[in-house]
Gaussian input, Z-matrix of N, CA and C with variables (Angstrom, degrees):
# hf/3-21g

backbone

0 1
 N
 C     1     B1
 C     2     B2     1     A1
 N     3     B3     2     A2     1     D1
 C     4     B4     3     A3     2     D2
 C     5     B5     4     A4     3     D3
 N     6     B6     5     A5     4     D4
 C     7     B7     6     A6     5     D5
 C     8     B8     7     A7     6     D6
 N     9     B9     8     A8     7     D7
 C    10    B10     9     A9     8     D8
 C    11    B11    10    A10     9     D9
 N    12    B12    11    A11    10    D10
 C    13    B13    12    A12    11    D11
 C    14    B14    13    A13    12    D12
 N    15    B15    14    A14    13    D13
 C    16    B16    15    A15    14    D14
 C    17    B17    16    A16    15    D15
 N    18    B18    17    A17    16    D16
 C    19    B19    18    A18    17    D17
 C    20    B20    19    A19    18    D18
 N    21    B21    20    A20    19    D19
 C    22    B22    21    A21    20    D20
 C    23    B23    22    A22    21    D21
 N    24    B24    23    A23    22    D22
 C    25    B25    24    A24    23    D23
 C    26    B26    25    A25    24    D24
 N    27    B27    26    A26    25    D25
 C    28    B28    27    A27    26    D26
 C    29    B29    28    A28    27    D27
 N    30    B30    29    A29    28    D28
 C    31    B31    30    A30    29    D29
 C    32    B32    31    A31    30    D30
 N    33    B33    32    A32    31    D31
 C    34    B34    33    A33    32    D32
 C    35    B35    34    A34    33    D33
 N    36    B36    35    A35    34    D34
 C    37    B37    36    A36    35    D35
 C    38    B38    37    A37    36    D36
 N    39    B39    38    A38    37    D37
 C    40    B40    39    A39    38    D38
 C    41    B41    40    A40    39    D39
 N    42    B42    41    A41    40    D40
 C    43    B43    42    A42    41    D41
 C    44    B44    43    A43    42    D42
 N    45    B45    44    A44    43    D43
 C    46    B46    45    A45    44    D44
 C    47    B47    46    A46    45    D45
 N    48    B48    47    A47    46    D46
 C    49    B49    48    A48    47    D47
 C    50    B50    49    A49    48    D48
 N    51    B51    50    A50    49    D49
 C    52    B52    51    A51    50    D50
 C    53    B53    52    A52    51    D51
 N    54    B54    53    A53    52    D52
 C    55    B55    54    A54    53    D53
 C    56    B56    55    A55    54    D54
 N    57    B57    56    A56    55    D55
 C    58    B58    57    A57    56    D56
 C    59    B59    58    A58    57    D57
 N    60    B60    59    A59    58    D58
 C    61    B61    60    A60    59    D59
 C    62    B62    61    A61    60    D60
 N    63    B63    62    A62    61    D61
 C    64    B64    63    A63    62    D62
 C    65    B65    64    A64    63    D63
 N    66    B66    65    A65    64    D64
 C    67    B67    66    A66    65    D65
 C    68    B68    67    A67    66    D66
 N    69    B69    68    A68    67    D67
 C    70    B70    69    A69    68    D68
 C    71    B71    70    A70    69    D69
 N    72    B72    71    A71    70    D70
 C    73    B73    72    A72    71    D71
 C    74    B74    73    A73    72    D72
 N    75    B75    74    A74    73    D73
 C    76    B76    75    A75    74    D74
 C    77    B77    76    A76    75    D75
 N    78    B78    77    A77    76    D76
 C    79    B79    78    A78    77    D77
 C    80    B80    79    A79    78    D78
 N    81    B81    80    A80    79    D79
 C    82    B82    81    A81    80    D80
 C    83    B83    82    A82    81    D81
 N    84    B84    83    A83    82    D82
 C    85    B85    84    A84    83    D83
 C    86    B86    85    A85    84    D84
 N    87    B87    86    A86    85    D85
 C    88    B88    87    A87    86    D86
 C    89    B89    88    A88    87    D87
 N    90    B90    89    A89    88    D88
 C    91    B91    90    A90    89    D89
 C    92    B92    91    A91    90    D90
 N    93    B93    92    A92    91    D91
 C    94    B94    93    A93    92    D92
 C    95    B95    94    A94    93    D93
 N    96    B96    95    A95    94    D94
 C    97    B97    96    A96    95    D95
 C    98    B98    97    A97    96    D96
 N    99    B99    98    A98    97    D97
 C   100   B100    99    A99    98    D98
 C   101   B101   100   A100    99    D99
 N   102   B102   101   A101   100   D100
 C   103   B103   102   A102   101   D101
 C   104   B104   103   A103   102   D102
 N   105   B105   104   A104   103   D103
 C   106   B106   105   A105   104   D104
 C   107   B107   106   A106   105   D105
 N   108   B108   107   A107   106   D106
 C   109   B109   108   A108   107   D107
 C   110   B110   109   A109   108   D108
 N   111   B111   110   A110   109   D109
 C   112   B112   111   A111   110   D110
 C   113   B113   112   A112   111   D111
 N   114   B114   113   A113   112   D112
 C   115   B115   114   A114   113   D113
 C   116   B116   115   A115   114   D114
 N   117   B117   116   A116   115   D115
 C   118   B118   117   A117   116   D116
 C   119   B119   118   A118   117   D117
 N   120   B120   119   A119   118   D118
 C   121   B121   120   A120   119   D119
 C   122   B122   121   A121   120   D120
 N   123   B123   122   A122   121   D121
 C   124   B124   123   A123   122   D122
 C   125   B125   124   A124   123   D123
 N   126   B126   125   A125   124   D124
 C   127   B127   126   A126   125   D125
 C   128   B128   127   A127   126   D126
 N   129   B129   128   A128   127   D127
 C   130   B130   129   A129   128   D128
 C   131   B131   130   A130   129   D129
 N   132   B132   131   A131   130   D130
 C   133   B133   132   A132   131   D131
 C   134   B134   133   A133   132   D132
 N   135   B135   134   A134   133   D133
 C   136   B136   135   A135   134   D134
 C   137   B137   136   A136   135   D135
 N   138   B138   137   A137   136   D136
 C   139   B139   138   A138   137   D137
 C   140   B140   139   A139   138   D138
 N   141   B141   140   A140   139   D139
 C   142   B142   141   A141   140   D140
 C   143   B143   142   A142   141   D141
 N   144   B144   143   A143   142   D142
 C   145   B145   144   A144   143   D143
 C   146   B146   145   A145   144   D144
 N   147   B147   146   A146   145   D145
 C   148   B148   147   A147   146   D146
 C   149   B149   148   A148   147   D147
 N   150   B150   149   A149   148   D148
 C   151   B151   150   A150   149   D149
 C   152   B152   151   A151   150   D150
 N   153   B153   152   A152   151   D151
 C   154   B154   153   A153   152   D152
 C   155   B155   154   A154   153   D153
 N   156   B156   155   A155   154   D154
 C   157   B157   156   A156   155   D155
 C   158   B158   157   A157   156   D156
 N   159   B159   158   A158   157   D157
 C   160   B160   159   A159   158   D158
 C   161   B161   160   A160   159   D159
 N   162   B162   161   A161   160   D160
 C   163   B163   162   A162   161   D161
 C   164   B164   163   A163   162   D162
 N   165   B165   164   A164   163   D163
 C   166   B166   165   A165   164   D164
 C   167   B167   166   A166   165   D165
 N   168   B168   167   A167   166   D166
 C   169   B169   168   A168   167   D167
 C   170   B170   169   A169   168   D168
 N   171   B171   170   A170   169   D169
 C   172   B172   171   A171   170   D170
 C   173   B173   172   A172   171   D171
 N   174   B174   173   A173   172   D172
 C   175   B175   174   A174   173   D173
 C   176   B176   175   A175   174   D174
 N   177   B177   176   A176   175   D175
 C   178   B178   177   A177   176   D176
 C   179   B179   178   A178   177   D177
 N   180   B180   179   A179   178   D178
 C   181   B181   180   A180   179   D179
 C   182   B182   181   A181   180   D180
 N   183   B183   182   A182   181   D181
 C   184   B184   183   A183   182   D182
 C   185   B185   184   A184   183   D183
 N   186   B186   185   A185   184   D184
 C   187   B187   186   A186   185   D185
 C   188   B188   187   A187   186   D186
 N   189   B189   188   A188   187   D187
 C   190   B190   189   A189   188   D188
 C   191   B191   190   A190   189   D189
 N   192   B192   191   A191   190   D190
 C   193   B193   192   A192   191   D191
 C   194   B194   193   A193   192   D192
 N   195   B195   194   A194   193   D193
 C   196   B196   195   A195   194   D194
 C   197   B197   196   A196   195   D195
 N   198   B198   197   A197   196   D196
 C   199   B199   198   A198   197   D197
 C   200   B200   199   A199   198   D198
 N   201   B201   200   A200   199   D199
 C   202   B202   201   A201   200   D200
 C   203   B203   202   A202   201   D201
 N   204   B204   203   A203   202   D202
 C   205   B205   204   A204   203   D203
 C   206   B206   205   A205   204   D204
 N   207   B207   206   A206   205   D205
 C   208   B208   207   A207   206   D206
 C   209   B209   208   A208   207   D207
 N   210   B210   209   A209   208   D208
 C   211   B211   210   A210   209   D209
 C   212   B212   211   A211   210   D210
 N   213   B213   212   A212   211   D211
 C   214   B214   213   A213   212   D212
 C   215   B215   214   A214   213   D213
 N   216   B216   215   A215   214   D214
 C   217   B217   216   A216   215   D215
 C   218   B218   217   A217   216   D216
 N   219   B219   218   A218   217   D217
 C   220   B220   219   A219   218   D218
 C   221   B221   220   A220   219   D219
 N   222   B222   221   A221   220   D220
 C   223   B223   222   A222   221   D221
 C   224   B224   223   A223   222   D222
 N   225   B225   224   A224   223   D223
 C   226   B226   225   A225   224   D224
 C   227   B227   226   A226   225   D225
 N   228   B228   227   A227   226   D226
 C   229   B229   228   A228   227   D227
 C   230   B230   229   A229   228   D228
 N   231   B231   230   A230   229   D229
 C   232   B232   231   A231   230   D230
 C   233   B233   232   A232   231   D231
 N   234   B234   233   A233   232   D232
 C   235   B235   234   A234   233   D233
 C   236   B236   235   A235   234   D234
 N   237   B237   236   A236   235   D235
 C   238   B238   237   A237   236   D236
 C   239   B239   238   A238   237   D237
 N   240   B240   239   A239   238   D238
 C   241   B241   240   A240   239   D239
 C   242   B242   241   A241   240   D240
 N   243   B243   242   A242   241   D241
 C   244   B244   243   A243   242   D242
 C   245   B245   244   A244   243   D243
 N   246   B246   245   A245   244   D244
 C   247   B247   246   A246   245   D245
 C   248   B248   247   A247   246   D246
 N   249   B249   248   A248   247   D247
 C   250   B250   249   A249   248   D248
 C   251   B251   250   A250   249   D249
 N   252   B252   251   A251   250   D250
 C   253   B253   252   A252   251   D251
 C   254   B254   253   A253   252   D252
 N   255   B255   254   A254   253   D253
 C   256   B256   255   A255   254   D254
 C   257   B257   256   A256   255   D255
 N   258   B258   257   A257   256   D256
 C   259   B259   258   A258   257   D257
 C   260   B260   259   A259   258   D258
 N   261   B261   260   A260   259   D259
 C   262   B262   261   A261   260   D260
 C   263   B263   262   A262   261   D261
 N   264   B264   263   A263   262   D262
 C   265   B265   264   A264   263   D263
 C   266   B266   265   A265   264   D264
 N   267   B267   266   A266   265   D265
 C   268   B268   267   A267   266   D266
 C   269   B269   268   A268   267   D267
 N   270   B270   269   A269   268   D268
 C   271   B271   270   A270   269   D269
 C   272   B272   271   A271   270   D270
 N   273   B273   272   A272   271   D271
 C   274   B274   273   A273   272   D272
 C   275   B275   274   A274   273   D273
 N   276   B276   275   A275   274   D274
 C   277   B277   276   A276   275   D275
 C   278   B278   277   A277   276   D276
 N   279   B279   278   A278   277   D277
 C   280   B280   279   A279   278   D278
 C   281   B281   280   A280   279   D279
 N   282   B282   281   A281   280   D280
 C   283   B283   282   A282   281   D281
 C   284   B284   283   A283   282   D282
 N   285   B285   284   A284   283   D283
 C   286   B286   285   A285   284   D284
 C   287   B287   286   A286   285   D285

   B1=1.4457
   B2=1.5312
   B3=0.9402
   B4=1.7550
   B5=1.4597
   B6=1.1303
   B7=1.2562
   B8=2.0157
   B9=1.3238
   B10=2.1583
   B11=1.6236
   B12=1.1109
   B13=1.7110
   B14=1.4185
   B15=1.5744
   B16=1.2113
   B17=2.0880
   B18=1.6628
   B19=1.6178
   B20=1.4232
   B21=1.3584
   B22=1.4186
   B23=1.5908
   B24=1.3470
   B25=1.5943
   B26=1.6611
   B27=1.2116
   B28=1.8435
   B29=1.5373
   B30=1.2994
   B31=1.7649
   B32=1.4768
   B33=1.3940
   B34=0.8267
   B35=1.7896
   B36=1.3036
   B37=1.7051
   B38=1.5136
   B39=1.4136
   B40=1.3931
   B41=1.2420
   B42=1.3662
   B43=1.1108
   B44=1.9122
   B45=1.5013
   B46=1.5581
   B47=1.6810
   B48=1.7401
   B49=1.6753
   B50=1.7353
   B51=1.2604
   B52=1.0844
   B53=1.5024
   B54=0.9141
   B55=1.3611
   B56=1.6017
   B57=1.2515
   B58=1.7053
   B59=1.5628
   B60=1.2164
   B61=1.8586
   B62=1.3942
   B63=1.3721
   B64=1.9874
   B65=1.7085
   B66=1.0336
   B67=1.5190
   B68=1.9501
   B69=1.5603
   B70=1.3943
   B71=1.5171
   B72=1.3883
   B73=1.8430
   B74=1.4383
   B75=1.4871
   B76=1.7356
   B77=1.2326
   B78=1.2925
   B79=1.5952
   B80=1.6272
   B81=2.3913
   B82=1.7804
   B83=1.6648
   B84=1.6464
   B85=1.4528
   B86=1.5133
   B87=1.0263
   B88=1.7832
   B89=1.5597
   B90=1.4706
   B91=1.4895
   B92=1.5365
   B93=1.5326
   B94=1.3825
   B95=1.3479
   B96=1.5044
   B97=1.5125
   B98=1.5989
   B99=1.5000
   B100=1.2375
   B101=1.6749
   B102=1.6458
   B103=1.8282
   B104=1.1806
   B105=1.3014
   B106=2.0498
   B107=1.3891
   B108=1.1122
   B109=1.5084
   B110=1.4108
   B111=1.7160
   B112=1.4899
   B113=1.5171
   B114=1.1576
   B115=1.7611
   B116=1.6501
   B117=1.7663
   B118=1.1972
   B119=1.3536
   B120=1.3433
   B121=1.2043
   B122=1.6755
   B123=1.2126
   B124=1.5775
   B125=1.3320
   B126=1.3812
   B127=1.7117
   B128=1.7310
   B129=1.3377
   B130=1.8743
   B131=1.1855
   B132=1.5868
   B133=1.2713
   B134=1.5849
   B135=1.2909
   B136=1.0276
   B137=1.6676
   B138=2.1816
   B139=0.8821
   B140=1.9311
   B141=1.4567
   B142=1.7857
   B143=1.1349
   B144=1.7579
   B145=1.4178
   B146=1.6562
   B147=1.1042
   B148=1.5709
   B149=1.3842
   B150=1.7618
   B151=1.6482
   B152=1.6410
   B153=1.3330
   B154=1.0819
   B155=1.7029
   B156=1.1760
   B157=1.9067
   B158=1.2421
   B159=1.5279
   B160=1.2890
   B161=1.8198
   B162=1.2781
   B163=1.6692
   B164=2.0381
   B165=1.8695
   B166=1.7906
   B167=1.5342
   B168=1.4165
   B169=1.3062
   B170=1.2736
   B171=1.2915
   B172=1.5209
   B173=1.4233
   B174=1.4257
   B175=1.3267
   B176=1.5217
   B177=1.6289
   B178=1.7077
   B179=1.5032
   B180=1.1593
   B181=1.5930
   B182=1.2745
   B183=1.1922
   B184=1.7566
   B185=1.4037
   B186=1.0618
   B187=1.6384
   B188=1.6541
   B189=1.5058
   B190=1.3280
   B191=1.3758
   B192=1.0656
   B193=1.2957
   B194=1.9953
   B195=1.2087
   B196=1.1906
   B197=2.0301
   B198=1.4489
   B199=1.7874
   B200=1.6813
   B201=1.1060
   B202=1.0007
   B203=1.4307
   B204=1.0595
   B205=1.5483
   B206=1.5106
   B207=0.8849
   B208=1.9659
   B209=1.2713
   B210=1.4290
   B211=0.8735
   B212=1.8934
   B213=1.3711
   B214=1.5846
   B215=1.9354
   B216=1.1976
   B217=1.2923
   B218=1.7759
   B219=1.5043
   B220=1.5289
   B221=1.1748
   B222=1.0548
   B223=1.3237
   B224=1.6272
   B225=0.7960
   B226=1.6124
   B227=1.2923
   B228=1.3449
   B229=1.6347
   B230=1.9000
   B231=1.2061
   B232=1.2843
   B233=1.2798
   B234=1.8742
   B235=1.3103
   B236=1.4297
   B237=1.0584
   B238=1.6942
   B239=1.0046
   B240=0.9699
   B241=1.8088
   B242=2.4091
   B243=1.0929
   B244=1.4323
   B245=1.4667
   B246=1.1979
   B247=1.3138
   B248=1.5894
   B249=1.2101
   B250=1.2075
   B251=1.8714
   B252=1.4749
   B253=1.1224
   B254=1.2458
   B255=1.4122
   B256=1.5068
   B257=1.5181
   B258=1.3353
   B259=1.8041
   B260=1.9887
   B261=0.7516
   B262=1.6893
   B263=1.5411
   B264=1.2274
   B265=1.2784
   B266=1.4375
   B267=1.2357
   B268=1.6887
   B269=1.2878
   B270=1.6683
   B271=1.5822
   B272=1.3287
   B273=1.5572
   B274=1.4985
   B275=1.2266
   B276=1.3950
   B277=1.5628
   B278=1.6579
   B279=1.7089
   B280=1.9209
   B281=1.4138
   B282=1.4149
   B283=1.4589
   B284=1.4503
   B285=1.3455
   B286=1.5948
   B287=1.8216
   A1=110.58
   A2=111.31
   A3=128.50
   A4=93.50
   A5=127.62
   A6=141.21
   A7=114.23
   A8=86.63
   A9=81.05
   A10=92.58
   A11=123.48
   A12=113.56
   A13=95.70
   A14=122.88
   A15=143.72
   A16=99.37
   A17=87.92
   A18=88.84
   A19=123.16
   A20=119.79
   A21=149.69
   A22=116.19
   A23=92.74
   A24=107.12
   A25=90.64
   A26=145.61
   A27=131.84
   A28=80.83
   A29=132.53
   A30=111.97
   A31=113.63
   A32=140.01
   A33=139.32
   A34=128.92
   A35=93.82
   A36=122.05
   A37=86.36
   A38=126.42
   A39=98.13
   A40=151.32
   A41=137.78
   A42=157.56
   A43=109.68
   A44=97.02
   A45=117.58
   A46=94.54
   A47=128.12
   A48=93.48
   A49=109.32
   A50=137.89
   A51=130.14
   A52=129.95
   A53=124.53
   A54=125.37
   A55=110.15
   A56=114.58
   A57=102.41
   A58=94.04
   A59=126.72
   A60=113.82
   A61=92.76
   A62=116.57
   A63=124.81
   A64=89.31
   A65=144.40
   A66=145.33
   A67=93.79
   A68=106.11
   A69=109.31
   A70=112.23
   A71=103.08
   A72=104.82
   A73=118.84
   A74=112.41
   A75=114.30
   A76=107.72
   A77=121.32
   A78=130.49
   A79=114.59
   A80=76.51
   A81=74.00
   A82=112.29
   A83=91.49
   A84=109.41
   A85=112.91
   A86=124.91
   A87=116.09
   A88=97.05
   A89=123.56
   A90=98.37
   A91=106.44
   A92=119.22
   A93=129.96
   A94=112.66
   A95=113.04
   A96=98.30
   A97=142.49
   A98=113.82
   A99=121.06
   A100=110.00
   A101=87.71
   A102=90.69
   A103=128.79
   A104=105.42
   A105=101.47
   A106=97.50
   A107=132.70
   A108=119.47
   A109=129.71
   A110=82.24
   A111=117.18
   A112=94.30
   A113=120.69
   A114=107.54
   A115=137.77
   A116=96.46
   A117=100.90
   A118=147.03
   A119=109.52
   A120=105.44
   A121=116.56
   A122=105.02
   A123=114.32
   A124=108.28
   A125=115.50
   A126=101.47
   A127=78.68
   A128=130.26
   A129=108.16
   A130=122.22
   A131=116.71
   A132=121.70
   A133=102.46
   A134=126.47
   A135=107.43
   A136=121.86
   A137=112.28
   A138=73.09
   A139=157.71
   A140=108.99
   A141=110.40
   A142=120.93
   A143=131.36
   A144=115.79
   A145=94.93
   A146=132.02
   A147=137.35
   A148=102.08
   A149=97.08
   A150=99.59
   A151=122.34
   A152=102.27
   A153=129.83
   A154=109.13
   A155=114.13
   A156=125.83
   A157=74.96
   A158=129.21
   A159=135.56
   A160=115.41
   A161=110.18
   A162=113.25
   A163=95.20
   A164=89.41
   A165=80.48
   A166=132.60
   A167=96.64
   A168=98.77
   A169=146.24
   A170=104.63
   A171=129.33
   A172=114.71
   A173=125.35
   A174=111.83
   A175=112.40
   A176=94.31
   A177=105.07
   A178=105.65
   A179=136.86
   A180=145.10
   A181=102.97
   A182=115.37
   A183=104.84
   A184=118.80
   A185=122.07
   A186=133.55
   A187=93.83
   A188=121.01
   A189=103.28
   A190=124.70
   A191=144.06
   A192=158.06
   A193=100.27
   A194=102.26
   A195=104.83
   A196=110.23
   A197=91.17
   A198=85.03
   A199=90.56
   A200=142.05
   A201=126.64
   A202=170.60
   A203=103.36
   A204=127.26
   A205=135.48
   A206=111.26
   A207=116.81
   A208=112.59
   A209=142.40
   A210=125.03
   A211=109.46
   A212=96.32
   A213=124.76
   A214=104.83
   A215=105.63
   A216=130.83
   A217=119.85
   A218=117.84
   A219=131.14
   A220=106.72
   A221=137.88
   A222=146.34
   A223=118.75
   A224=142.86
   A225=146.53
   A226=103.49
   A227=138.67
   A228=152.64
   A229=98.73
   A230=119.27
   A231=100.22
   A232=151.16
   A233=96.66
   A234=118.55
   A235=127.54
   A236=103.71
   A237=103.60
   A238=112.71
   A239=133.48
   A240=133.13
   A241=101.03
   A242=97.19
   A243=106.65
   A244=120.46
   A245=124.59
   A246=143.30
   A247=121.58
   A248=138.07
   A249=132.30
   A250=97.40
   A251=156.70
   A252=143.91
   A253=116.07
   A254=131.69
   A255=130.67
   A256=108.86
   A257=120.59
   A258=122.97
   A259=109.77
   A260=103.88
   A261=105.93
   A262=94.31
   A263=129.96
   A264=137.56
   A265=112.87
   A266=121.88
   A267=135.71
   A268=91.88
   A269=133.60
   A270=94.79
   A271=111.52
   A272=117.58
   A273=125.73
   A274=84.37
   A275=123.33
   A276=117.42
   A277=121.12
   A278=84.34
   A279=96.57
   A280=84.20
   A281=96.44
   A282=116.11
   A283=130.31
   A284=131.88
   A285=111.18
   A286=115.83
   D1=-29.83
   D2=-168.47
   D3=-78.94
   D4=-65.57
   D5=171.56
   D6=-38.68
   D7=-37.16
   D8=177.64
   D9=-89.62
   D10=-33.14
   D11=-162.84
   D12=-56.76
   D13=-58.94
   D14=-167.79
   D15=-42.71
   D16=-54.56
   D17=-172.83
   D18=-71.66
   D19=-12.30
   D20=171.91
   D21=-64.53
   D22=-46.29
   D23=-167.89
   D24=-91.21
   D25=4.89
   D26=-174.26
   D27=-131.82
   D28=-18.17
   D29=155.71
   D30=-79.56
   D31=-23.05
   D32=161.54
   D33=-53.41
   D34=-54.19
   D35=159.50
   D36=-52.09
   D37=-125.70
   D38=-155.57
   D39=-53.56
   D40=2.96
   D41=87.20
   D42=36.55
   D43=-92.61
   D44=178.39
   D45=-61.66
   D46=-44.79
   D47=-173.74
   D48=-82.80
   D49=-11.09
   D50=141.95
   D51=-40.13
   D52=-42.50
   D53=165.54
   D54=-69.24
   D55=-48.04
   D56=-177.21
   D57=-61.92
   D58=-32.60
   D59=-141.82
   D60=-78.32
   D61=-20.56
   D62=-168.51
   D63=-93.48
   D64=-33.46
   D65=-159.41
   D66=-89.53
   D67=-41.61
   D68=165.85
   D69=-49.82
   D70=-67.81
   D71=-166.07
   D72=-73.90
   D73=-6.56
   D74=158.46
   D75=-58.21
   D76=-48.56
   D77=-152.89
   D78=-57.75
   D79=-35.16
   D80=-156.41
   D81=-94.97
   D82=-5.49
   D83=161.98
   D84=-71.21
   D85=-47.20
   D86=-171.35
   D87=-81.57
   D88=-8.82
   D89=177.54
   D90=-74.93
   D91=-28.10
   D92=-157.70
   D93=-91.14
   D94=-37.98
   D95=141.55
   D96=-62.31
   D97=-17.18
   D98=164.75
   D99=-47.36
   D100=-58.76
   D101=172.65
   D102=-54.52
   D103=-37.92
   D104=177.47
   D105=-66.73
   D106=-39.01
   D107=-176.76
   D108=-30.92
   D109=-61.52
   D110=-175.91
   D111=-60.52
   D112=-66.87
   D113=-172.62
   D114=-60.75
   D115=-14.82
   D116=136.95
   D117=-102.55
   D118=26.16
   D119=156.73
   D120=-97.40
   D121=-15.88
   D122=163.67
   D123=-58.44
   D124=-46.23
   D125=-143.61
   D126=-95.04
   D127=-7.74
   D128=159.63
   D129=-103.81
   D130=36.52
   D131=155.43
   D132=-110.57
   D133=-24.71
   D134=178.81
   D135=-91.61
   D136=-21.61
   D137=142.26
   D138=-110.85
   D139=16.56
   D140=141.87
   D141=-35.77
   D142=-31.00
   D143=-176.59
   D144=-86.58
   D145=-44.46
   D146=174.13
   D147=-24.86
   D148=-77.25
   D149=-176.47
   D150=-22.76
   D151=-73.90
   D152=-174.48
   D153=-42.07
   D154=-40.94
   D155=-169.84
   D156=-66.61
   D157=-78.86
   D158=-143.35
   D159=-72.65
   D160=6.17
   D161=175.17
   D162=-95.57
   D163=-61.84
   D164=162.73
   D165=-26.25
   D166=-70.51
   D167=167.52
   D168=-16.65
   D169=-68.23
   D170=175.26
   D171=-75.14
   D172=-16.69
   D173=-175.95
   D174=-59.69
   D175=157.72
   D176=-162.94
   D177=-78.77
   D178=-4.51
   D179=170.39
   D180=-84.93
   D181=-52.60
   D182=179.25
   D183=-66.07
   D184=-28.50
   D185=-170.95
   D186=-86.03
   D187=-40.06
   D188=171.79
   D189=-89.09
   D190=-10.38
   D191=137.11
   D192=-30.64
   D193=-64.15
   D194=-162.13
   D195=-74.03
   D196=-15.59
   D197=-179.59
   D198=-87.62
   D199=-47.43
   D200=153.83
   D201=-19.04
   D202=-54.52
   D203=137.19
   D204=-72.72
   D205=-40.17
   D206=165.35
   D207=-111.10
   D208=-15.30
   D209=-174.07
   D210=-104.06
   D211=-8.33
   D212=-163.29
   D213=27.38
   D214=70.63
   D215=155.32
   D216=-92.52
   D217=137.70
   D218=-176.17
   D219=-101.35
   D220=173.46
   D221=118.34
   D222=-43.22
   D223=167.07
   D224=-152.51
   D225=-136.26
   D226=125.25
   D227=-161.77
   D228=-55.82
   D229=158.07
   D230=156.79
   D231=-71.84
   D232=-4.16
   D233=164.36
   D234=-86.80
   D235=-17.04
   D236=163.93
   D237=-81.89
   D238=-6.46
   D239=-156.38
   D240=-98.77
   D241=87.99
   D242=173.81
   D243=-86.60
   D244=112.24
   D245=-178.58
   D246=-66.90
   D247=94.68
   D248=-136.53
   D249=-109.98
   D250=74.77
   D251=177.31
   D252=-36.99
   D253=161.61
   D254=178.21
   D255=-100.46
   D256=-19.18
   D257=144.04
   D258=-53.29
   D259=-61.93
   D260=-168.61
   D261=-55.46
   D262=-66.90
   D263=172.20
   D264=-21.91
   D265=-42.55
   D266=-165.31
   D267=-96.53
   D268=-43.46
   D269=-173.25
   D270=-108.14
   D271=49.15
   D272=-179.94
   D273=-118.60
   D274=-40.44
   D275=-173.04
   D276=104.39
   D277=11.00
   D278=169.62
   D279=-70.96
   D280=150.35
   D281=141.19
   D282=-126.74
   D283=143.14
   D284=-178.43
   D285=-73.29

């Protein structure tokens, strides 16, 4: 009898540090997902600020402003301006 109490009580013992050692590695798991959280919520604020640069960007006033001024590009007369069909194109033998 002495002999099972004894063996009872060192399954118990490990037992209880099994349970702390799993109550340990939750902890250190939900802290570390706490962190990925956090870093994605960084990396979708920055990219919303991206978006945002890149709509600026592209607007058609800035791009024409800018071929304009540095690039000193015109608009083209209405007589220069040749209208090219994608039939005519095919039986001249342009291709795009």
């Amino acid at each position: 009898m002495f002999k099972l109490n004894i063996f009872l009580v060192f399954i118990l013992i490990a037992c209880a540090l099994g349970v702390v050692t799993s109550q340990h590695m939750v902890r250190k798991l939900f802290m570390a997902l706490e962190n990925e959280k956090g870093i994605e919520r960084k990396l979708d604020v920055e990219w919303g600020r991206l978006q945002l640069e890149q709509s600026t960007l592209i607007m058609h006033g800035r791009i024409e402003h800018i071929a304009r001024e540095h690039l000193k590009m015109t608009v083209p007369s209405a007589a220069s301006i040749q209208i090219v069909s994608i039939n005519e194109a095919d039986a001249k033998g342009l291709k795009p």
